[in-house]
Backbone as a printed PyTorch tensor [residue, N CA C, xyz], in Angstrom:
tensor([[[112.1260, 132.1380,  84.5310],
         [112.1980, 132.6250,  85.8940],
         [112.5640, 131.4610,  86.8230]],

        [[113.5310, 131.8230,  87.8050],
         [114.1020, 130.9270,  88.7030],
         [114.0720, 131.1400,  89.5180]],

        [[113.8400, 130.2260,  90.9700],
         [113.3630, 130.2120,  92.4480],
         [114.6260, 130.8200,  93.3630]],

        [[114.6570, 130.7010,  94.5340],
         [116.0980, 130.9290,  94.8990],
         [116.5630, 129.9160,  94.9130]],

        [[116.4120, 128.4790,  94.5410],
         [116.9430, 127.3730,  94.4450],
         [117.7860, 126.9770,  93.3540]],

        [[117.6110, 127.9440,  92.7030],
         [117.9820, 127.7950,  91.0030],
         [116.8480, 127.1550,  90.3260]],

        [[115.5380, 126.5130,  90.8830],
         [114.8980, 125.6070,  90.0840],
         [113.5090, 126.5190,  90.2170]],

        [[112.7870, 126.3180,  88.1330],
         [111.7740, 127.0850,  88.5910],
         [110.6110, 126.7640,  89.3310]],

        [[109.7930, 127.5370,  89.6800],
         [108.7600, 127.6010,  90.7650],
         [107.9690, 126.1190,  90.7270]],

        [[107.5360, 125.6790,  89.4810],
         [106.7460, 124.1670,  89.7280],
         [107.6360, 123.0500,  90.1080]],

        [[108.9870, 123.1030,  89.7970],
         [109.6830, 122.1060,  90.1950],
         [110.4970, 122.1880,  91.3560]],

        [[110.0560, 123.5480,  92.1860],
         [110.9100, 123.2450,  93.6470],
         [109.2150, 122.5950,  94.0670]],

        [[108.0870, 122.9530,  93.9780],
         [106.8420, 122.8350,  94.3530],
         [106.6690, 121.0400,  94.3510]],

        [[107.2990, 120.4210,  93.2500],
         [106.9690, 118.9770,  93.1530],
         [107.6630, 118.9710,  93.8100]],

        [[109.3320, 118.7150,  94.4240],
         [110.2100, 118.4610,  95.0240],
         [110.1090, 118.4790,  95.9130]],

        [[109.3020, 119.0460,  96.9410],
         [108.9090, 118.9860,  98.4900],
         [108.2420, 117.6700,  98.9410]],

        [[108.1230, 117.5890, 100.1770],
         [107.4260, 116.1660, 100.1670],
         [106.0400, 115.9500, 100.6160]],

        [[105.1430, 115.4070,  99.3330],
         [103.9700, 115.7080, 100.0520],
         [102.9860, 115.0360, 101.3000]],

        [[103.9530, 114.1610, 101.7530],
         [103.1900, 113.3860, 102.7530],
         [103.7770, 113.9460, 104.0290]],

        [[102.8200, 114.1780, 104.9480],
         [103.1780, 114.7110, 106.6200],
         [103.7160, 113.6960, 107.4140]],

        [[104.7840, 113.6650, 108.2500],
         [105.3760, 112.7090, 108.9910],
         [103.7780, 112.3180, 109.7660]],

        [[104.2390, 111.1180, 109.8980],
         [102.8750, 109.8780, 110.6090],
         [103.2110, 110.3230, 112.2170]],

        [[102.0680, 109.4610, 112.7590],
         [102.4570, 109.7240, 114.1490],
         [103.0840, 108.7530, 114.5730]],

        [[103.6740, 108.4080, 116.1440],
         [104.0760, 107.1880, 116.6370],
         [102.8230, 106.5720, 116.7540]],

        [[102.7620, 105.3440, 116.2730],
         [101.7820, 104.4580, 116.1870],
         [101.9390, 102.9330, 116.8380]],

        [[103.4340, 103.0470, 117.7690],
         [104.0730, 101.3450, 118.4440],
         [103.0740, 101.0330, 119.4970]],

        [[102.4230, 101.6510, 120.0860],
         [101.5620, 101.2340, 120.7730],
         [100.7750, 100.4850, 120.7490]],

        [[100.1670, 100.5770, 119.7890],
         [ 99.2410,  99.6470, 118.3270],
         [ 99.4000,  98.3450, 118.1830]],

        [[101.1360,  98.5580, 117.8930],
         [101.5550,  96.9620, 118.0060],
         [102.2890,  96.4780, 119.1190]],

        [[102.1730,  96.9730, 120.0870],
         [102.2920,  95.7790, 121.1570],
         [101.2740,  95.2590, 122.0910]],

        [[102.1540,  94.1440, 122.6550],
         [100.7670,  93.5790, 123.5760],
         [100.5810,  94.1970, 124.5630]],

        [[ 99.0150,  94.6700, 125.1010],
         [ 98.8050,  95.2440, 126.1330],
         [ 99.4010,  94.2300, 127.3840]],

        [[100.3990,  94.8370, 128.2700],
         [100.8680,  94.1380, 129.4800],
         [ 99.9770,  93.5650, 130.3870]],

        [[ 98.8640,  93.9890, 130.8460],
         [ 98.3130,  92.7220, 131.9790],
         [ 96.7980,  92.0620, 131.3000]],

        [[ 96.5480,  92.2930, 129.6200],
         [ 95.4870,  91.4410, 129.2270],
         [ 96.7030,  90.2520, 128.3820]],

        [[ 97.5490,  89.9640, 128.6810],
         [ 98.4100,  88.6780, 128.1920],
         [ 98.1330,  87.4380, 129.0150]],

        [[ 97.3760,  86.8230, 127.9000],
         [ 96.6200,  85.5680, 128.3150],
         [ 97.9270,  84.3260, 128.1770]],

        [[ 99.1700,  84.0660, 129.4480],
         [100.1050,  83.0050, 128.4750],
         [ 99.7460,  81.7940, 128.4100]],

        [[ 98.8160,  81.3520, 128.9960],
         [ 98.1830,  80.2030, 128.5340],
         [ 98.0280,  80.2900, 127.4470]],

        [[ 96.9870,  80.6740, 126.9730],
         [ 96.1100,  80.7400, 125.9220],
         [ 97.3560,  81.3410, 123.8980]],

        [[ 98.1870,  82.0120, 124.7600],
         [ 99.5360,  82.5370, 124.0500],
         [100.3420,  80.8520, 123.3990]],

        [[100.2770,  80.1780, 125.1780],
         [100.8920,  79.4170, 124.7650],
         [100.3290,  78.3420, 123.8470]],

        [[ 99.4870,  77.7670, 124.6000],
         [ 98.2820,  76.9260, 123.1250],
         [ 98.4400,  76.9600, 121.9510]],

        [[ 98.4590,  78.5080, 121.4870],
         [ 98.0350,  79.0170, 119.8790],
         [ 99.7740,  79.0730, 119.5630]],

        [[100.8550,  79.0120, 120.5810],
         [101.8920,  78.8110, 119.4200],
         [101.9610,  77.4700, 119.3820]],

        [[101.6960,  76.8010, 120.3140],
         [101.8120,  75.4740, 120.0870],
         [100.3500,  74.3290, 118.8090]],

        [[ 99.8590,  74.9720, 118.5760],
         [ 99.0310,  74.7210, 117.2600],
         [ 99.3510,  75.1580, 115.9920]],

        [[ 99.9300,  76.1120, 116.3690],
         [100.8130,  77.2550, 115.3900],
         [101.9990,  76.1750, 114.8460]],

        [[102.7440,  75.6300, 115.9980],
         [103.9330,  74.5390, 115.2050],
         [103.4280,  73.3080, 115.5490]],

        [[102.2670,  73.1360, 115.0500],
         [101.7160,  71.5110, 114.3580],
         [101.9270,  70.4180, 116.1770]],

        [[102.1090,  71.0670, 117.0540],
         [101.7540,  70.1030, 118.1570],
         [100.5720,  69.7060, 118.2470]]])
């Protein structure tokens, strides 16, 4: 027995995808705009490259 896909029923069933699109999550990774410390930004890159 064959699906309307031509493929039978367990293998259109694997073939779907089982993970749900994610949400937007960029928010997450950026820096919140007015807790940007650039002092303190700046320091840690500058320890960061061995100054």
């Amino acid at each position: 027995m064959t699906g309307i896909d031509g493929l039978p029923p367990s293998a259109a069933a694997r073939s779907a995808d089982p993970w749900p699109a994610l949400p937007d999550d960029t928010a997450l990774w950026s820096a919140a705009g007015a807790a940007v410390d650039t002092t303190q930004l700046t320091r840690l890159d500058r320890e960061q490259a061995g100054d």
